[in-house]
C-alpha positions in Angstrom: -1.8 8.2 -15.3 -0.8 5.5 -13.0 -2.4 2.1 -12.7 -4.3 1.6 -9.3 -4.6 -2.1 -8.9 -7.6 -1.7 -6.3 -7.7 -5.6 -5.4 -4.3 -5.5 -4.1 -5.1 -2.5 -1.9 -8.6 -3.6 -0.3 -6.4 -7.1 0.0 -4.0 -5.4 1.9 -6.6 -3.4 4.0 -8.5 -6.3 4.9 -5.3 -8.0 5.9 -6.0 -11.0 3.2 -2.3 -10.7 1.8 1.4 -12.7 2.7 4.2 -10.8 3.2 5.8 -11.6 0.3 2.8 -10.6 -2.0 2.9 -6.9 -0.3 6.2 -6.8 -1.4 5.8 -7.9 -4.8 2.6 -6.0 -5.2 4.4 -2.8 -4.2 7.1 -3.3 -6.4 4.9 -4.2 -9.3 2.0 -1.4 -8.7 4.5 1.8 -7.1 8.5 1.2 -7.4 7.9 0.2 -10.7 5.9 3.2 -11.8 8.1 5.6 -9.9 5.7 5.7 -7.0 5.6 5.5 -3.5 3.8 4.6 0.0 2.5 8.7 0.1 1.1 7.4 -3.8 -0.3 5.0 -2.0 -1.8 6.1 0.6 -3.6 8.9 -1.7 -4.8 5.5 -4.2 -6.3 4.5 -0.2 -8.2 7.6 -0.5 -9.5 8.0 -4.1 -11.1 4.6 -3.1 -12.5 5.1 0.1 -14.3 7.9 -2.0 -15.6 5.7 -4.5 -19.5 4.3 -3.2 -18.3 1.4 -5.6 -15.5 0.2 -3.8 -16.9 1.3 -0.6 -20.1 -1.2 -1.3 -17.9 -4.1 -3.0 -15.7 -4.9 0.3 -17.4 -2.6 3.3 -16.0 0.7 4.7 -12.0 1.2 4.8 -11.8 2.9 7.8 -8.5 5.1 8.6 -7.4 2.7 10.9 -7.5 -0.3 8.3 -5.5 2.4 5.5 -3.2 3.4 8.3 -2.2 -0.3 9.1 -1.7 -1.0 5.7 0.7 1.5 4.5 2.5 1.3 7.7 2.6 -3.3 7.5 3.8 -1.7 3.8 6.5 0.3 4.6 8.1 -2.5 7.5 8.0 -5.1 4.8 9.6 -2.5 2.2 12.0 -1.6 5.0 12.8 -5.3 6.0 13.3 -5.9 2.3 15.6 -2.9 1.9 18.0 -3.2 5.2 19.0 -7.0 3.7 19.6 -6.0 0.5 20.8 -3.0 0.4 21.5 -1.9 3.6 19.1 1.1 3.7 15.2 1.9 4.7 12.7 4.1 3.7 12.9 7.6 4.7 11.1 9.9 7.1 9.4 12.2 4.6 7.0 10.0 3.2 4.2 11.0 5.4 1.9 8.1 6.0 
């Protein structure tokens, strides 16, 4: 089973994180594991489920999840175009 580092994701909701920690927190919790933003984005939803996590930093409403995987994928993509001169691509549904 993966590891789910819920800090870095209600960070990330709640708009607490640099850019350059989303990208290292990406790379450490999904590229790493041989995940991606879709892993993601179902990691947004097992904890939007849990009353735990719900209670410990408010209600992550679909709006906050969707502007986090998508500020996610345009760092990823920024990252990717100047390194390797390619970008995410279209079928991970977000």
């Amino acid at each position: 089973m993966a590891k789910i580092n819920t800090d870095y994701l209600l960070r990330l909701a709640n708009n607490q994180i640099p850019d350059e920690e989303i990208l290292t927190g990406y790379m450490r919790d999904y590229v790493a594991q041989g995940r991606n933003i879709g892993d993601m984005k179902h990691d947004y939803m097992r904890i939007s489920s849990n009353i735990k996590y719900i209670n410990l930093d408010g209600t992550l409403s679909n709006l906050m999840i969707g502007r986090a995987l998508t500020k996610t994928r345009q760092i990823l993509d920024k990252y990717l175009i100047f390194n390797f001169n390619c970008r995410t691509t279209d079928d991970i549904e977000i």
